[in-house]
C-alpha positions in Angstrom: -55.5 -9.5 33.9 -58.2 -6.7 32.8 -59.6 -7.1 36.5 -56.8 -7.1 38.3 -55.8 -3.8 36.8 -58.9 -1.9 37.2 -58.4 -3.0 40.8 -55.0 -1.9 41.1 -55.5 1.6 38.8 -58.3 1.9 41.6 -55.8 1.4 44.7 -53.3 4.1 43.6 -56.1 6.7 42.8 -57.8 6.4 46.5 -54.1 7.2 47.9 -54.1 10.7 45.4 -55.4 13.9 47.4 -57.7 14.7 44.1 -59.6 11.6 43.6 -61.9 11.7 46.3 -64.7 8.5 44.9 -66.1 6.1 42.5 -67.5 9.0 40.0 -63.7 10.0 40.2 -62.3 6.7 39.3 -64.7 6.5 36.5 -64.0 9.5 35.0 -60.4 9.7 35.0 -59.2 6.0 34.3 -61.8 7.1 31.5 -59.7 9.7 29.7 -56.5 7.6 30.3 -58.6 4.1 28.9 -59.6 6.9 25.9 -56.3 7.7 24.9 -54.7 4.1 25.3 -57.5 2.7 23.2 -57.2 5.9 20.3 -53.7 5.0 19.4 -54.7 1.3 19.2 -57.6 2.1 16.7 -55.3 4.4 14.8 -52.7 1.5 14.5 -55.2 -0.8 13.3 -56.7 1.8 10.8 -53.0 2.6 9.4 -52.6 -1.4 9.3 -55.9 -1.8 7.1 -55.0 1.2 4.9 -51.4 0.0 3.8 -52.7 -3.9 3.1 -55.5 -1.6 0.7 -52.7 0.0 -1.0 -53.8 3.1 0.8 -52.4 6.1 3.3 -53.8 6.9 6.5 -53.8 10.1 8.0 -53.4 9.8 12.0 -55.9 12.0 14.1 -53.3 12.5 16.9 -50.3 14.2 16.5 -46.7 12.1 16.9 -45.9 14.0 19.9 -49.2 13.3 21.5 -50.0 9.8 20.8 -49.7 7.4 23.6 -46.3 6.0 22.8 -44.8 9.3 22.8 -45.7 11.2 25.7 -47.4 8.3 28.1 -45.4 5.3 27.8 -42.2 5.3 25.4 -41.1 2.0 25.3 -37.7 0.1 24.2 -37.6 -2.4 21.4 -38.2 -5.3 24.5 -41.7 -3.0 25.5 -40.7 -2.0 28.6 -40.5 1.7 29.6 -38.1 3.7 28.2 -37.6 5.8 31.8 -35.2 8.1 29.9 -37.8 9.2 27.9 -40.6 9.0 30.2 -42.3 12.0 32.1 -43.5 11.7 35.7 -43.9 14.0 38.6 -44.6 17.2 38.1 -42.9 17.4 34.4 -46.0 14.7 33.3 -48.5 16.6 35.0 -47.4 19.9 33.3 -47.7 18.6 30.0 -51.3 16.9 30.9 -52.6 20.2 31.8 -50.9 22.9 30.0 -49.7 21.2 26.8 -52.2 17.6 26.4 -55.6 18.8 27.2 -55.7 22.2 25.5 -54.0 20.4 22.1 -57.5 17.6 22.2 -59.7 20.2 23.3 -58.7 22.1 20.3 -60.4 18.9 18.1 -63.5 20.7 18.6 -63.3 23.6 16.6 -61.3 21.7 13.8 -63.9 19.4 13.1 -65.8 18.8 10.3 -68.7 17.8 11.6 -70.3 16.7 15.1 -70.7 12.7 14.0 -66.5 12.8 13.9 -64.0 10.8 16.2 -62.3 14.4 16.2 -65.0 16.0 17.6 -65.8 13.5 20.5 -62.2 14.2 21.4 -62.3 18.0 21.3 -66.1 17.5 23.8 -64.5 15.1 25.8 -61.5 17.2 26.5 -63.2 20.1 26.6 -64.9 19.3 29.6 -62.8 16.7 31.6 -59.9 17.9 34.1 -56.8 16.1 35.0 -58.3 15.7 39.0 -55.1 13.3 39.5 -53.0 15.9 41.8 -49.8 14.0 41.9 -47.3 13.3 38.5 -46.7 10.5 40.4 -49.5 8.4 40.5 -50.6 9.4 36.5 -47.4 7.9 36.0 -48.7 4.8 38.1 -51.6 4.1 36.4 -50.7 4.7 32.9 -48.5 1.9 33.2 -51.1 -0.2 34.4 -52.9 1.2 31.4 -50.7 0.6 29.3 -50.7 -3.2 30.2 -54.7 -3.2 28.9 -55.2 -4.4 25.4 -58.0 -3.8 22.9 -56.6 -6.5 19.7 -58.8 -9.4 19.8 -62.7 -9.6 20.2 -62.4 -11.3 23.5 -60.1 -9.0 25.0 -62.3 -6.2 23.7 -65.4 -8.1 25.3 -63.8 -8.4 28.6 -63.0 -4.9 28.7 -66.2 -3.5 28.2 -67.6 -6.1 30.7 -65.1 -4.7 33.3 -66.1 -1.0 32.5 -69.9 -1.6 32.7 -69.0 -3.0 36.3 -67.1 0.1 37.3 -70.2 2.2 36.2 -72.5 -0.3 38.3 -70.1 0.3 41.4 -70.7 4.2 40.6 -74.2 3.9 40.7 -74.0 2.1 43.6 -72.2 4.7 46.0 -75.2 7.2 45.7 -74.8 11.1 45.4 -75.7 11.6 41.5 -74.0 8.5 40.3 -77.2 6.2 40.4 -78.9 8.2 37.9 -76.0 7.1 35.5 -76.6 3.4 36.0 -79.8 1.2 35.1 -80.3 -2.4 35.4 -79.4 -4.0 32.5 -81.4 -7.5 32.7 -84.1 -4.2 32.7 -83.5 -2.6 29.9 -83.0 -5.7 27.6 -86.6 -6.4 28.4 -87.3 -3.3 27.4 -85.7 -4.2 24.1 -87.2 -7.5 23.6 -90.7 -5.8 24.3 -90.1 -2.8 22.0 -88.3 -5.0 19.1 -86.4 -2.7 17.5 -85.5 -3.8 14.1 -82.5 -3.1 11.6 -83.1 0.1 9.7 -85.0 2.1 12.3 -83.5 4.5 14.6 -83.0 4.6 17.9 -82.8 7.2 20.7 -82.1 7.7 24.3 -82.2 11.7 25.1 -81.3 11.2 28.6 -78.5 8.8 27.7 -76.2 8.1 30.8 -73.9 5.7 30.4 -75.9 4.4 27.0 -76.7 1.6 28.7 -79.5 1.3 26.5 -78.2 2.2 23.2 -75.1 -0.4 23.8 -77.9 -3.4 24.6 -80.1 -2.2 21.6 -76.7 -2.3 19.7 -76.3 -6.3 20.9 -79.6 -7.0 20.1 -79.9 -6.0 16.9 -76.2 -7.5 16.1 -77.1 -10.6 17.0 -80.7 -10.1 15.9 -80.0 -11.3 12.0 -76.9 -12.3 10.2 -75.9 -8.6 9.0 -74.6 -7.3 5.1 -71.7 -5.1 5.2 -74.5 -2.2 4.2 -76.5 -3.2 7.4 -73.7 -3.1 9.6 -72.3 0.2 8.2 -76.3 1.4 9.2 -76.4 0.0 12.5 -72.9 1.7 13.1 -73.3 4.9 11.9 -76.8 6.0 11.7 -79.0 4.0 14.0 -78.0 5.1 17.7 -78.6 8.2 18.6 -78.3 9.9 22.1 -78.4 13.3 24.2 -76.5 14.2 27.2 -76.6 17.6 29.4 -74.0 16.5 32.5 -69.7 16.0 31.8 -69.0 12.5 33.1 -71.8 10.5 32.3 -71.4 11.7 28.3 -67.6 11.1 28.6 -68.7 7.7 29.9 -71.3 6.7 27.8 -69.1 7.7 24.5 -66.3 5.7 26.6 -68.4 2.9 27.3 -69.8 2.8 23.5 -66.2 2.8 21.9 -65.3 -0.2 24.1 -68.4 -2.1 22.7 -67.5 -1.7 19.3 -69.4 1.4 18.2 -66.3 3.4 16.8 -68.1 7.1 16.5 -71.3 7.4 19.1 -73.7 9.4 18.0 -73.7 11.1 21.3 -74.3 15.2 21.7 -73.5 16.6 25.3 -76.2 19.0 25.2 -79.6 19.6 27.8 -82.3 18.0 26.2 -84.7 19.9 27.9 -83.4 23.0 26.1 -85.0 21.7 22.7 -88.5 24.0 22.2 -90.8 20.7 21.5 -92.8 22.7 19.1 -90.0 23.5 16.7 -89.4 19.6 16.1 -89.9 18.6 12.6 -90.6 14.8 11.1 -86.4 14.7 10.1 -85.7 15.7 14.2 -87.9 12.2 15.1 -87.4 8.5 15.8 -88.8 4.9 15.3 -87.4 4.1 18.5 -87.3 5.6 22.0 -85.9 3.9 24.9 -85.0 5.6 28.4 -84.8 5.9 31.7 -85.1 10.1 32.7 -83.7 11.3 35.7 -86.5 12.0 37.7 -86.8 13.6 41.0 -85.5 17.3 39.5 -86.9 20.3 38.8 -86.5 22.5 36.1 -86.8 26.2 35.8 -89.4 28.3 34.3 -87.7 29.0 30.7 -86.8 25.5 30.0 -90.6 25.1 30.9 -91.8 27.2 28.3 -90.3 24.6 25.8 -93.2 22.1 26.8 -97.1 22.7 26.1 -98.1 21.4 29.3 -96.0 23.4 31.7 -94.4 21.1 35.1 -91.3 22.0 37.4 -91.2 17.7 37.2 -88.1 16.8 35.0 -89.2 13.2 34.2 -92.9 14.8 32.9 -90.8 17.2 31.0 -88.9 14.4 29.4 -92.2 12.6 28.5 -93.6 15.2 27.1 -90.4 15.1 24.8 -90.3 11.4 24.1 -94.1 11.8 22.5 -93.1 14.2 20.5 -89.8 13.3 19.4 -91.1 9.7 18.5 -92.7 9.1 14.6 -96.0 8.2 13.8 -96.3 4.3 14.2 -92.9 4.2 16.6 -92.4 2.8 19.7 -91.5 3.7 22.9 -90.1 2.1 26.4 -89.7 4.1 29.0 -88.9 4.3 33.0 -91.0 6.5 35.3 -91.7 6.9 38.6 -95.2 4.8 39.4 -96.8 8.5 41.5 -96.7 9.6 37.4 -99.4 7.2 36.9 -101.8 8.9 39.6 -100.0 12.5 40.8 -102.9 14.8 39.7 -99.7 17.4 38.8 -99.6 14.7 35.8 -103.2 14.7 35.2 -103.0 16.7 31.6 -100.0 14.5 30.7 -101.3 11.4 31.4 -104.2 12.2 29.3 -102.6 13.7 26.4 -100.2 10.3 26.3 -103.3 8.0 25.7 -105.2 10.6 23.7 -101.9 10.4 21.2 -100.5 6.9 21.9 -101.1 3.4 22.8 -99.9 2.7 25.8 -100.3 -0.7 25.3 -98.3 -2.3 28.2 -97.3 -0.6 32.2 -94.6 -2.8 33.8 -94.5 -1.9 37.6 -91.1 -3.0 39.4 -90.0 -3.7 42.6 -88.8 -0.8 45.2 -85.6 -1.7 45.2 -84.7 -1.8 41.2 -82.6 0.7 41.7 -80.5 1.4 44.6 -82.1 4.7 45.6 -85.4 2.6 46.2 -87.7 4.6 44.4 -90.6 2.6 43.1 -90.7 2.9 38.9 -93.0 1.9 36.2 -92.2 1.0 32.4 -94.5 2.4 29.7 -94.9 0.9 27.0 -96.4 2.8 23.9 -97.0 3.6 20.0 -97.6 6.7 18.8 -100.1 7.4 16.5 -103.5 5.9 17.8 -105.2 6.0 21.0 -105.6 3.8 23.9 -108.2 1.5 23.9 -106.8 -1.3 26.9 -103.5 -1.5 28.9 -102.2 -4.5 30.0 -100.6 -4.1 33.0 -97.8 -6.9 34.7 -96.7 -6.5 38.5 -93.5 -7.7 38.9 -93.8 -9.9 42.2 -90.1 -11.1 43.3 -89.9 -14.1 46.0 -86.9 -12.2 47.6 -85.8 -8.5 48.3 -83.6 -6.7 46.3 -80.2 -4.5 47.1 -76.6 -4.1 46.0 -75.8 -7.6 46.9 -78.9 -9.0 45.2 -79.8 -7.3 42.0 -82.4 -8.0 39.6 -81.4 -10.2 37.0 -82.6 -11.2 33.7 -84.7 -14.7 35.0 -86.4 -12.1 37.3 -88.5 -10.4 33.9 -88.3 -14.3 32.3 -92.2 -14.4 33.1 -93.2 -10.8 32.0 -91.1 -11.5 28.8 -93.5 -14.5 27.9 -96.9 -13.4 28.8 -96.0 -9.6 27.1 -95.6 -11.6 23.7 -99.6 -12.5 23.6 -100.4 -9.9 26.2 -101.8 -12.7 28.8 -103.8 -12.5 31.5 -102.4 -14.0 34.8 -101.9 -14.0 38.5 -99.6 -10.8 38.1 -100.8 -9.4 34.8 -104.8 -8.1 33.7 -106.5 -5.6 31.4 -107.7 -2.0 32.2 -109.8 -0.6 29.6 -109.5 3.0 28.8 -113.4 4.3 28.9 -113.6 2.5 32.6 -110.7 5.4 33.9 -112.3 7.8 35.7 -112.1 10.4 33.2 -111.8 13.5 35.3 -108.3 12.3 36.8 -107.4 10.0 34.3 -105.9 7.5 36.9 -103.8 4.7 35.5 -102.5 3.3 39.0 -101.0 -0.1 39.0 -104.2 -2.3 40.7 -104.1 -5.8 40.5 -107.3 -7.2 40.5 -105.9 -10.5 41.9 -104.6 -9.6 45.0 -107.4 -8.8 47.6 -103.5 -7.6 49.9 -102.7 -5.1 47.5 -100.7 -2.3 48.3 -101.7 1.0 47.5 -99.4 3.7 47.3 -100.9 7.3 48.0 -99.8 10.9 47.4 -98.0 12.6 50.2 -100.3 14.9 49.6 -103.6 12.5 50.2 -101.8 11.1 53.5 -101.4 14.6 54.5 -105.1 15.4 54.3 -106.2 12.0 55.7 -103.9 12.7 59.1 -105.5 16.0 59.4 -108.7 14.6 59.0 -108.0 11.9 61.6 -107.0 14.9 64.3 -109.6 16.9 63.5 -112.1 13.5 64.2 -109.9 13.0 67.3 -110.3 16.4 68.4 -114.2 16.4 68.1 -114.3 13.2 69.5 -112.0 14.5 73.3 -114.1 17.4 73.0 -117.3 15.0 73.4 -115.9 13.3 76.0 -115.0 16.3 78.4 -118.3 17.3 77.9 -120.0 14.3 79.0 -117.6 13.9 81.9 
């Protein structure tokens, strides 16, 4: 049912003129899903109060709850079209009358950890793209037909939305930076082991992706008391987001897996002077996958000690600091970070100030853009002394149609819990780096057919090199001739 309504809400939003892709689909079946599945929570909040002998105050107001304006429905549950809007009287009310009323949330707030004030950011920066009253009306009541009652449906649900967010990585533009792997970040969990009590941050959050699988994990980690679970709700996930859509989705996508108030703030990391952090501003935890690729300007720069245009070295930089003495860290970084001499000061500052116990390199094609990534694993608070390094060597290639999947990391999973020594994992020591450039490239001492990826920069050099040997060498020849 859940599937084939995604599929259908999907159908009638390619035919509107303002819905032009996936990221569109996502985003506005989002704030639709949003407002279907408030009224529902409210419902079952009012429910619980009265059977306490209590009274419920309702977030939403009558006239803008769901069953008011988007589907009024007769006593049978079918729509009441006399009291329905469509056309252009629905699409009115959306934008001059809906939007601005939730918006509003945000100033009547309390505080910043509120359902109210997730509503008022949410609206505050989503637009209505849907051009034609017509359509809304369309897919609200296929909305309306999605339920959020029982566990499974709830489980379903959320299993459908995480594909839609896949799909959206999956057609390019910016969308792949919202999407990462999940068989990859739950062995980022199992390695990091992330236990009930600390907390847990993702400042580049995305979808939250890996706050929603650190969320499982530690669900199903123990059995939990009613105190733990309360914790584990309210004060163990914490995430930052700078872009609209993916902090609409990743407070969407929360919600749906059972995480009623995300601790989610739709802000530029970046922006946060790294030096002004204090110990109550840090974390046990840190788990992430930055964007990498940008650049940034030169005042954000001047929040960092060690100065880069590199967005991913900038979010580094912020990790280590953000992260509390003895915590632990997984994080995904483009491999060049490992030898790029532009990374040279970072590099050494992260094994002057951490361990960085453990480097998983990955496959090209991990993520659909291709870009070959790396996973560092680290604790702060003591220096390097050896990194165990694991290549992960897949028998096949990877793409959309073949993903990685979780029996892919089954091997590095095992030999990471003793840190063994195989075929595709071995040992660097730190005081055998050469110390001027503090290289940490991945090298696998067991493969005499390695493949070793260079700087552009290097290549560059080496081709001039080549011509200017070439040159010398025609020259030398003319002569003799």
């Amino acid at each position: 049912m859940f599937e084939q309504a995604f599929k259908n809400i999907d159908n009638i939003l390619r035919k509107d003129a303002g819905v032009s892709n996936e990221l569109d689909y996502v985003e506005q079946t989002s704030w639709l899903l949003f407002l279907k599945y408030l009224e529902e929570l409210e419902k079952e909040k009012s429910l619980t109060a009265k059977l306490n002998g209590k009274k419920y105050q309702p977030i939403i107001d009558k006239k803008f709850t769901w069953s008011t304006w988007a589907y009024p429905a007769k006593q049978d549950g079918s729509l009441d079209h006399s009291q329905a809007l469509t056309g252009d009287d629905l699409k009115d009310f959306i934008d001059r009358e809906l939007f601005p009323y939730l918006k509003s949330f945000k100033q009547k707030a309390t505080s910043v950890d509120t359902i109210e004030y997730k509503i008022g950011e949410i609206f505050g920066e989503i637009k209505n793209k849907i051009q034609s009253g017509h359509s809304i009306r369309e897919v609200i009541d296929k909305i309306n037909e999605l339920h959020f009652k029982s566990t499974k449906d709830k489980h379903e649900l959320s299993s459908l939305y995480e594909d839609k967010i896949q799909n959206m990585g999956n057609t390019g533009r910016n969308g792949g930076e919202y999407y990462t792997p999940r068989p990859l970040i739950r062995s980022i969990i199992q390695t990091v082991k992330p236990k009930i009590g600390q907390t847990i941050y993702d400042g580049a959050v995305g979808s939250a992706g890996f706050l929603i699988e650190a969320f499982e994990y530690l669900k199903n980690s123990v059995k939990l008391s009613v105190s733990q679970s309360n914790k584990l709700q309210k004060e163990t996930l914490y995430g930052m987001e700078k872009k609209p859509l993916p902090y609409i989705i990743a407070v969407m996508n929360m919600i749906l897996h059972g995480i009623e108030t995300p601790n989610i703030v739709h802000a530029n990391t970046l922006s946060i002077n790294i030096m002004d952090l204090e110990e109550k501003d840090k974390f046990d935890v840190i788990i992430a996958n930055p964007p990498f690729g940008g650049s940034e300007k030169a005042e954000v720069q001047q929040n960092f000690t060690i100065k880069t245009s590199e967005t991913a070295y900038l979010f580094l930089q912020h990790f280590i600091k953000k992260l509390k003495a003895g915590g632990s860290a997984g994080i995904v970084i483009k491999n060049t970070f490992l030898s790029n001499g532009d990374a040279k000061e970072l590099r050494k500052s992260l094994i002057e100030s951490c361990n960085l116990y453990a480097v998983l390199d990955l496959p090209a094609k991990v993520f659909t853009a291709g870009v070959k990534t790396v996973v560092l694993f680290f604790k702060k608070g003591e220096p390097t002394k050896k990194i165990w390094y694991y290549q992960l060597n897949l028998d096949r290639n990877l793409g959309k149609t073949n993903p990685l999947n979780d029996n892919d990391l089954k091997e590095f999973l095992e030999l990471q819990k003793g840190f063994k020594e195989s075929e595709n994992s071995w040992f660097v020591n730190v005081k055998d780096i050469n110390q001027e450039t503090f290289d940490l490239s991945v090298k696998n001492p067991n493969k005499s057919d390695e493949i070793i990826y260079k700087e552009p920069e290097k290549i560059l050099n080496e081709i001039q090199s080549f011509d200017e040997q070439s040159a010398k060498l025609l020259k030398a020849i003319k002569e003799l001739i």
